[in-house]
C-alpha positions as CSV (number, residue, x, y, z in Angstrom):
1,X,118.1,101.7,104.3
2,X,121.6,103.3,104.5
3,X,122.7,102.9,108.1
4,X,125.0,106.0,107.2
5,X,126.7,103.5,104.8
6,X,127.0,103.5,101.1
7,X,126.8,100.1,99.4
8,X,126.4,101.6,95.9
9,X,125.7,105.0,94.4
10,X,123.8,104.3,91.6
11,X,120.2,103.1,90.5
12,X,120.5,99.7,88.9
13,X,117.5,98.7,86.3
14,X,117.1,95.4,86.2
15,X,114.2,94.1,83.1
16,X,111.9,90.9,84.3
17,X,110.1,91.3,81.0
18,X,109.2,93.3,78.4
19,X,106.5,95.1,80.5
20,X,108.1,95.1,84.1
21,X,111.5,96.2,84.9
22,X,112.4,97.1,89.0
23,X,114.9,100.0,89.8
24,X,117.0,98.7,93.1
25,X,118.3,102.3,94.7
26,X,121.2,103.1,96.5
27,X,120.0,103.0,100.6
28,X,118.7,106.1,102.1
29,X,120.0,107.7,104.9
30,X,123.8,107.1,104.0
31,X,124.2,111.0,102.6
32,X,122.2,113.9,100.4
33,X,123.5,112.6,97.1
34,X,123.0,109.0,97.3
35,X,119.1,110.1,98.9
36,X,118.4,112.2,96.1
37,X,119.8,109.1,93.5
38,X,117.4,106.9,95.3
39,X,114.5,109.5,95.3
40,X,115.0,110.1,91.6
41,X,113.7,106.7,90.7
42,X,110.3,107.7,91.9
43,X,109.6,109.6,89.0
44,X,110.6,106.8,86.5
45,X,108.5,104.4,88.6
46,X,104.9,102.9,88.3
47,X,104.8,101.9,92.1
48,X,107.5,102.5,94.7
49,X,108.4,99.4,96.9
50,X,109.4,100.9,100.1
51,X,111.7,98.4,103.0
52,X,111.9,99.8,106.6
53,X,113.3,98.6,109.6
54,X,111.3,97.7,112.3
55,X,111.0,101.1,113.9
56,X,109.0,104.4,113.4
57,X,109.0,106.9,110.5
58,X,109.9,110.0,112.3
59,X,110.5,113.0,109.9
60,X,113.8,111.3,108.2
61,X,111.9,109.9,105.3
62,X,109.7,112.4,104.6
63,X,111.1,113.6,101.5
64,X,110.7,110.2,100.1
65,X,106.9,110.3,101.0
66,X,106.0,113.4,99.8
67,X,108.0,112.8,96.1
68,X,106.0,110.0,95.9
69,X,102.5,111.8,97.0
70,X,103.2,114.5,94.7
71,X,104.1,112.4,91.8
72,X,100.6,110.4,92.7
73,X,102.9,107.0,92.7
74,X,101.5,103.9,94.5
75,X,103.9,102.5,97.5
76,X,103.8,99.1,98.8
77,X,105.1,99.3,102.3
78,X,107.1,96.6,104.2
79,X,108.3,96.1,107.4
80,X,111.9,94.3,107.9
81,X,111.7,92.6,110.9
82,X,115.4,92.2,111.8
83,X,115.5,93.3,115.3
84,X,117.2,91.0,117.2
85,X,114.3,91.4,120.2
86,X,111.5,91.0,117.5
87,X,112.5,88.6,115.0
88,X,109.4,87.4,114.0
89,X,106.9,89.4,112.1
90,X,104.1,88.5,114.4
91,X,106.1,90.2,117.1
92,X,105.8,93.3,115.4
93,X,102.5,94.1,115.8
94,X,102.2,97.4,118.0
95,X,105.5,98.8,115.4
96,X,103.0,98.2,112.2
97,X,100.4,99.7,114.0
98,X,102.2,102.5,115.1
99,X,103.7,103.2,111.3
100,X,100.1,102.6,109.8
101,X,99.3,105.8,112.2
102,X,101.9,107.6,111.2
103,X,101.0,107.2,107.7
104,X,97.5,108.7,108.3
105,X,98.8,111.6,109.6
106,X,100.9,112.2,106.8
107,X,98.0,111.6,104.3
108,X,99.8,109.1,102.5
109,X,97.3,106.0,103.4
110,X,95.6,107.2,99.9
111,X,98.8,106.2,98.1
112,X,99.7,102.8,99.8
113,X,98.3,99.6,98.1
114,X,97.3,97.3,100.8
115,X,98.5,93.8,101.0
116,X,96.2,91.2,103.1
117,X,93.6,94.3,104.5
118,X,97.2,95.9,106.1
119,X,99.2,99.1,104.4
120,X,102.0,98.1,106.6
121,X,103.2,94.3,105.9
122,X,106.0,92.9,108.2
123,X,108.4,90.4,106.6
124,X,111.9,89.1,107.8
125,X,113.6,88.9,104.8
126,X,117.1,87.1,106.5
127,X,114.8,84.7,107.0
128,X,113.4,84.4,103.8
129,X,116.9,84.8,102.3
130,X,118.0,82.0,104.6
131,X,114.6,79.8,103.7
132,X,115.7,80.2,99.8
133,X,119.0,79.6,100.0
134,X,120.6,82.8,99.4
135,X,122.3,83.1,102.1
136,X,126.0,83.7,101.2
137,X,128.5,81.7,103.2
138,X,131.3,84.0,102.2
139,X,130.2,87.3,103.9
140,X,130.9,87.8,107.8
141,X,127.5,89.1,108.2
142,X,126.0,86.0,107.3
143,X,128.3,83.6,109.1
144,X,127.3,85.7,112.0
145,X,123.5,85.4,111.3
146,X,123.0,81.8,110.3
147,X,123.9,80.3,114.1
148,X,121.7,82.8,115.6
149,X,118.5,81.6,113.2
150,X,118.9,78.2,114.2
151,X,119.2,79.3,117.6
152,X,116.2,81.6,117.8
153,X,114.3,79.2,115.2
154,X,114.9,76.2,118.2
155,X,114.6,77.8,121.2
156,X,111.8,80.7,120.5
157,X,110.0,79.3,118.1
158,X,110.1,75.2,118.9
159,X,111.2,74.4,115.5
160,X,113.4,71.2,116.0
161,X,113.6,70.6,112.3
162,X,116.6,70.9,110.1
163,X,118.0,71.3,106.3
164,X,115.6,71.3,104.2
165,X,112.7,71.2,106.3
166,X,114.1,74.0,108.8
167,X,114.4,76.6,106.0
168,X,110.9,75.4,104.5
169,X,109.8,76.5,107.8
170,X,111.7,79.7,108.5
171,X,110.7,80.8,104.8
172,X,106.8,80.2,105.2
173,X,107.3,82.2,109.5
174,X,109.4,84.9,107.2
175,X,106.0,86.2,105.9
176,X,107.4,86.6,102.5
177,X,105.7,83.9,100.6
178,X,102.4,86.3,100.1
179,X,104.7,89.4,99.7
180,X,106.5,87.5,96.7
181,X,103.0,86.3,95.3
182,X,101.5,89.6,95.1
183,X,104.5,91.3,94.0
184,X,103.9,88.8,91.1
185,X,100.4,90.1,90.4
186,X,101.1,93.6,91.1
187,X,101.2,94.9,87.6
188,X,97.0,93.3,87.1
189,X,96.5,94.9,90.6
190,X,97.9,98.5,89.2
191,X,95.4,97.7,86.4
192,X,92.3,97.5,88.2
193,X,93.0,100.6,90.3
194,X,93.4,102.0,86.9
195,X,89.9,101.4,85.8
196,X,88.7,101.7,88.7
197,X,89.7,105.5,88.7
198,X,89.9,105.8,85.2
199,X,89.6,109.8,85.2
200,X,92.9,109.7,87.5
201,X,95.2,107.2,85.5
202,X,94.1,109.8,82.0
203,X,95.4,112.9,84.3
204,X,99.0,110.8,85.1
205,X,99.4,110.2,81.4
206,X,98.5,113.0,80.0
207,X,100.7,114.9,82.7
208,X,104.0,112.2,82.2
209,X,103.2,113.4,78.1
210,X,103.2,117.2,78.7
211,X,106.7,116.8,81.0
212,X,107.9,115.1,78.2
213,X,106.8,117.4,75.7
214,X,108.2,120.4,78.1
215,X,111.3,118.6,78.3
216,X,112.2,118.0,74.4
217,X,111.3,121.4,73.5
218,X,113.6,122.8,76.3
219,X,115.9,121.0,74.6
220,X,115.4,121.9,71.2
């Protein structure tokens, strides 16, 4: 998410190995250039990971949706729970619910790989950052944030632990442990949708090879 602000303009590739590589985009909804950067990467992509805040879809993203339809790319969808009233995934029931609805209407359930029987999966990923230590004690954002976890981990969640054993805890509430596990296994889960639907995974291929094939003999 862009907020309106840009925090870089470009996709970045980054290579895990030599058969998975993730493409972090520029934020949407800063302006038209930096959307259509980010949007771009759908068609280089396997499956789209797609972060939202913790509100509904409304129209504003519908260009991201319907790239990713027409392309016939899987999305993972996740929830970032970081409003200040609703810190805690659990708290953000009737939102997931809401979006899940939303997604229905827009057809796009068909594309969405669900993740613990939900299309929509909430996750607080300060917390998480926080609970892994990567929180950066440099940046003014995070000085702000870190008094207010302890705060809301101690008074609204009756955590009265600390160090170690207070960002164990915040990391396992953050709902991120599973995300991180089945992003993990994500490439054998793309598999078995593959041969499940073999038919459909020949049709991408053979359609990525014609592009291709249109694309080098425009050039030539």
């Amino acid at each position: 998410m862009g907020r309106g602000l840009s925090t870089t303009h470009e996709n970045s590739l980054y290579s895990l190995s030599p058969a998975v590589s993730i493409i972090d985009t520029p934020g949407f909804d800063a302006n038209r250039e930096d959307d259509d950067t980010a949007a771009s990467a759908i068609d280089k992509s396997d499956v789209v990971v797609y972060v939202h805040e913790s509100n509904q879809l409304g129209k504003k993203y519908d260009d991201v949706f319907n790239r990713a339809l027409a392309a016939r790319k899987k999305m993972v969808f996740l929830l970032n729970c970081l409003n200040f009233e609703k810190w805690s995934p659990d708290e953000n029931d009737n939102i997931v619910s809401t979006i899940e609805a939303e997604l229905e209407t827009k057809r796009l359930k068909p594309i969405t790989i669900p993740l613990n029987g939900r299309i929509v999966t909430p996750i607080n990923i300060l917390w998480a950052r926080f609970g892994l230590g990567l929180i950066d004690s440099d940046s003014k954002e995070d000085a702000r944030d870190i008094p207010k976890i302890r705060t809301y981990a101690e008074k609204d969640l009756d955590i009265s632990a600390s160090g170690d054993a207070l960002r164990a805890e915040m990391l396992r509430r953050s709902g991120f442990p599973p995300v991180r596990n089945f992003l993990r296994n994500l490439p054998l889960e793309l598999l078995k949708h593959a041969v499940s639907n073999p038919q459909q995974e020949i049709e991408r291929i053979v359609d990525r090879f014609a592009a291709g094939l249109k694309k080098r003999w425009s050039a030539a």
